[in-house]
Structures are given as structure tokens and as C-alpha cells.
C-alpha positions in Angstrom: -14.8 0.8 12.8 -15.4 4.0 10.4 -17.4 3.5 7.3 -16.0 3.7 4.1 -17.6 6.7 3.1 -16.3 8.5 5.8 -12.8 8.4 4.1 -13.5 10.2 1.0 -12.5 9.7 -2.3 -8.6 10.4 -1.6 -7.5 7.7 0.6 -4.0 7.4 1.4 -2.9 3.4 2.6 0.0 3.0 4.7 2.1 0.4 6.1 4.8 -1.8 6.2 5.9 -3.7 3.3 4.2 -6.6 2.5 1.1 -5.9 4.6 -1.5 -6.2 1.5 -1.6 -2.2 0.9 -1.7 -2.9 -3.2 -5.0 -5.4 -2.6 -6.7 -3.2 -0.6 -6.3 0.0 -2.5 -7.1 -2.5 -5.4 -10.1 -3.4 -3.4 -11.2 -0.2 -2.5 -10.9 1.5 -5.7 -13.3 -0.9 -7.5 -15.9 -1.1 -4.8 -16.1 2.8 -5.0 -15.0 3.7 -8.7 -11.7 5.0 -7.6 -8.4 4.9 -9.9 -5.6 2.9 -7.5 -2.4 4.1 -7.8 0.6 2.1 -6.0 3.6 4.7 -5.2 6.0 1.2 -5.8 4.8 1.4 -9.6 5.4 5.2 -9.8 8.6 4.4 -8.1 10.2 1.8 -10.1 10.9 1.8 -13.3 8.5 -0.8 -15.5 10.3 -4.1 -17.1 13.2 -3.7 -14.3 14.1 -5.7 -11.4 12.7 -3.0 -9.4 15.0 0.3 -10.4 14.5 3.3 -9.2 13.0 6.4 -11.7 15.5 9.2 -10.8 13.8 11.4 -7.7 12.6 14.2 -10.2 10.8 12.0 -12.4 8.8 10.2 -9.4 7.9 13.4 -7.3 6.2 14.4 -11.0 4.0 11.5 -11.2 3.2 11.5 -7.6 2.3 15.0 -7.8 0.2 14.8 -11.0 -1.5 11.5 -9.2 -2.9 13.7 -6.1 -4.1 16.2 -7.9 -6.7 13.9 -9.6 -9.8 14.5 -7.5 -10.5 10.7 -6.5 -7.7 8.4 -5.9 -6.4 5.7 -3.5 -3.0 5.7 -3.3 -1.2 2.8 -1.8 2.5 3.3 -0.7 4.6 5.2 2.0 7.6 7.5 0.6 7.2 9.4 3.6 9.4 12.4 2.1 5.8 13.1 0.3 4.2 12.5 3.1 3.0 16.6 3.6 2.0 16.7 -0.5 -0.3 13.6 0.1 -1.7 14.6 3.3 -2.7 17.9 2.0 -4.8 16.3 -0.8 -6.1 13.0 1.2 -9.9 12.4 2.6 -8.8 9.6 4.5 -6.2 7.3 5.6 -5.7 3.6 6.7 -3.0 2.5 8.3 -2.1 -1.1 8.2 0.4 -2.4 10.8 0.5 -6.1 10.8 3.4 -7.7 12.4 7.4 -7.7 11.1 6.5 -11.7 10.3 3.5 -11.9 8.9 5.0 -9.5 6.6 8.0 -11.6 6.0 5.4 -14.5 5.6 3.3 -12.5 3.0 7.0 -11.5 1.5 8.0 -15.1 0.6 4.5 -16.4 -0.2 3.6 -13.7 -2.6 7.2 -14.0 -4.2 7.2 -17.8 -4.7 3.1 -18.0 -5.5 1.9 -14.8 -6.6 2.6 -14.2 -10.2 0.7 -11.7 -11.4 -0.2 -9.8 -7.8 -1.8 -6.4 -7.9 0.9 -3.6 -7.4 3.4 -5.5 -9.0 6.0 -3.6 -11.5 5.2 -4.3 -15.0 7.5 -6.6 -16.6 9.1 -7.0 -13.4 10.4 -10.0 -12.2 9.6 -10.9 -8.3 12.9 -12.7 -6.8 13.6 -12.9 -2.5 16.1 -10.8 -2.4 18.4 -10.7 0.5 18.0 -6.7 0.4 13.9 -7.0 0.9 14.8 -9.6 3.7 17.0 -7.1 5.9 14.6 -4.1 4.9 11.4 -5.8 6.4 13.1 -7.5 9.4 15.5 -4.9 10.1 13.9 -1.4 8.4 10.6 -1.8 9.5 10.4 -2.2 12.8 11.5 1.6 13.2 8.8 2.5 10.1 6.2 0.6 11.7 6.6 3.4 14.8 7.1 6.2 12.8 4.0 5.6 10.4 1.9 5.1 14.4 3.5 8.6 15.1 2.3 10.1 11.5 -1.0 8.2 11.8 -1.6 9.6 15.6 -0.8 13.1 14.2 -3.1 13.3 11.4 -6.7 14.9 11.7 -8.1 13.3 8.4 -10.8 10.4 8.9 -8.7 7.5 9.3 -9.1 3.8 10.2 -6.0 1.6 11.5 -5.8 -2.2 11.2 -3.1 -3.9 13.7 -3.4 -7.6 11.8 -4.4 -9.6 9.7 -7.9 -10.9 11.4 -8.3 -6.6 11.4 -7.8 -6.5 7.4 -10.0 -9.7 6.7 -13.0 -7.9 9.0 -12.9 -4.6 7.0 -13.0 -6.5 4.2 -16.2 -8.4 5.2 -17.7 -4.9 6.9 -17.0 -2.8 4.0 -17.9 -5.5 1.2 -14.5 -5.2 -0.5 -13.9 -8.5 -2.9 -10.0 -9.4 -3.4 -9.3 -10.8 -7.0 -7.5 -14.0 -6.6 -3.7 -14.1 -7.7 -2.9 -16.3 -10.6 -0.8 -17.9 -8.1 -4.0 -18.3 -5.9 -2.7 -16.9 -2.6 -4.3 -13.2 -1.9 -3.2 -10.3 -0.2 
């Protein structure tokens, strides 16, 4: 597996909703003094139920966010995709499975109150809408991301499960903060 190092100090994290992208950015960014930014906070406007900032407004913070020089970004937005990739060291690709994500969905809903990544003021419901995008939507993402991820000639390290994310944690000495809910990501 690549070192941590070798992925710079702008590492992009992609990956399928609900596949602990937030926590390990989160991670990351305190093991090597890096500010975390999660694209579903820039996204989303704060103390909603998860509404949308008009485009404009998010491709402005997203664009001021990459042109910090040390950043780990969590998030897809593929449409900003090229922007990112320009600025990026490094990316990790995490592709755990259509269920474990739904898994992760529901326990992180029900248990998780204050995860990392969450919208501020935001209230966490299952939502049919979430439901059909991961078990429907992300099948196809999960192949385009592989296609992206194949494509890109930036250091890069992909993860195909969960055992894969719990062993980078351990070999890059990353610590998750425990939800107050107590499950992690």
C-alpha cells in the first residue's frame, strides 16, 4: 500500500456515499495538520434538511477551497472533478460495496448524532430519496469513479472494503474520533 506521504498535502477522497469519506479525510487531516473540507457541507446549505446552495455559490467555495495549498477534500461532484484534479497531490478511492453502504446509511442515521461531515444544524432522517440514490445511483457511480480513478496519474491508493479502510487506518496510524452516538465511520 502507498504511504501517506506519498499523497501530498492535497488529497482528494472518493467514493460512494456512505463509505466513511468524511472520517477519513477527518482522520487524515489531523494526523498530517491538514484543513478537511467535505464537498456535502460546501454543498448544502447549513441548518437545512440538506438544501442545495444555488450552483454559483458552491463552485465559489469549492474553488476558493483548492486553491488553499494543503487540503483534503472529501466528496465527489464529479462536474469539478477536472478543477480538483488539477490542484490534488493524491487521491483515495474508496469503493466498499452498495450494502455496506446502505448499512453504514442507516446506522450512522439512527446512531450517529454528531458524525463528522454532517451539515450544521442539519437534521439526519432515512429518507426514501438517499435509499434509491445508494441502491440504485451508485452502482453506475461506483464504475464511473473506477474509470476516473484508473485514468488519473496522481499518487493514489484505492480501498475495495471495509477490512481495506480499517488496515490503512492501522498502517497509516490514523485515530477515528468516536460519534456521540458511538458507532464510527
Amino acid at each position: 500500500m502507498i504511504r501517506l506521504s506519498e499523497l501530498g498535502e492535497r488529497i482528494c477522497i472518493l467514493g460512494p456515499s456512505n463509505s466513511g469519506k468524511s472520517t477519513l479525510a477527518d482522520a487524515i487531516a489531523r494526523k498530517l495538520c491538514l484543513k478537511a473540507v467535505h464537498l456535502d457541507q460546501l454543498h448544502h446549505l447549513p441548518n437545512t434538511n440538506w438544501k442545495m446552495r444555488p450552483a454559483d455559490e458552491f463552485f465559489a467555495l469549492h474553488d476558493e477551497a483548492i486553491a488553499d495549498e494543503r487540503w483534503v477534500m472529501d466528496g465527489n461532484y464529479s462536474k469539478l472533478f477536472p478543477r480538483r484534479f488539477e490542484r490534488a497531490t493524491g487521491v483515495i478511492l474508496l469503493d466498499i460495496s452498495t450494502v455496506a453502504s446502505l448499512f453504514r446509511y442507516v446506522r450512522r442515521t439512527l446512531f450517529d448524532r454528531r458524525r463528522v461531515g454532517a451539515l450544521e444544524g442539519g437534521q439526519d432522517s432515512i429518507r426514501l430519496e438517499m435509499l434509491h440514490h445508494i441502491a440504485v445511483v451508485t452502482p453506475g457511480n461506483r464504475r464511473r469513479y473506477a474509470e476516473v480513478y484508473r485514468q488519473l496519474e496522481l499518487p493514489k491508493a484505492c480501498l475495495h472494503s471495509i477490512r481495506a479502510i480499517d488496515a490503512c487506518y492501522r498502517d497509516w496510524g490514523l485515530e477515528r474520533i468516536p460519534s456521540e452516538g458511538g458507532a464510527s465511520g
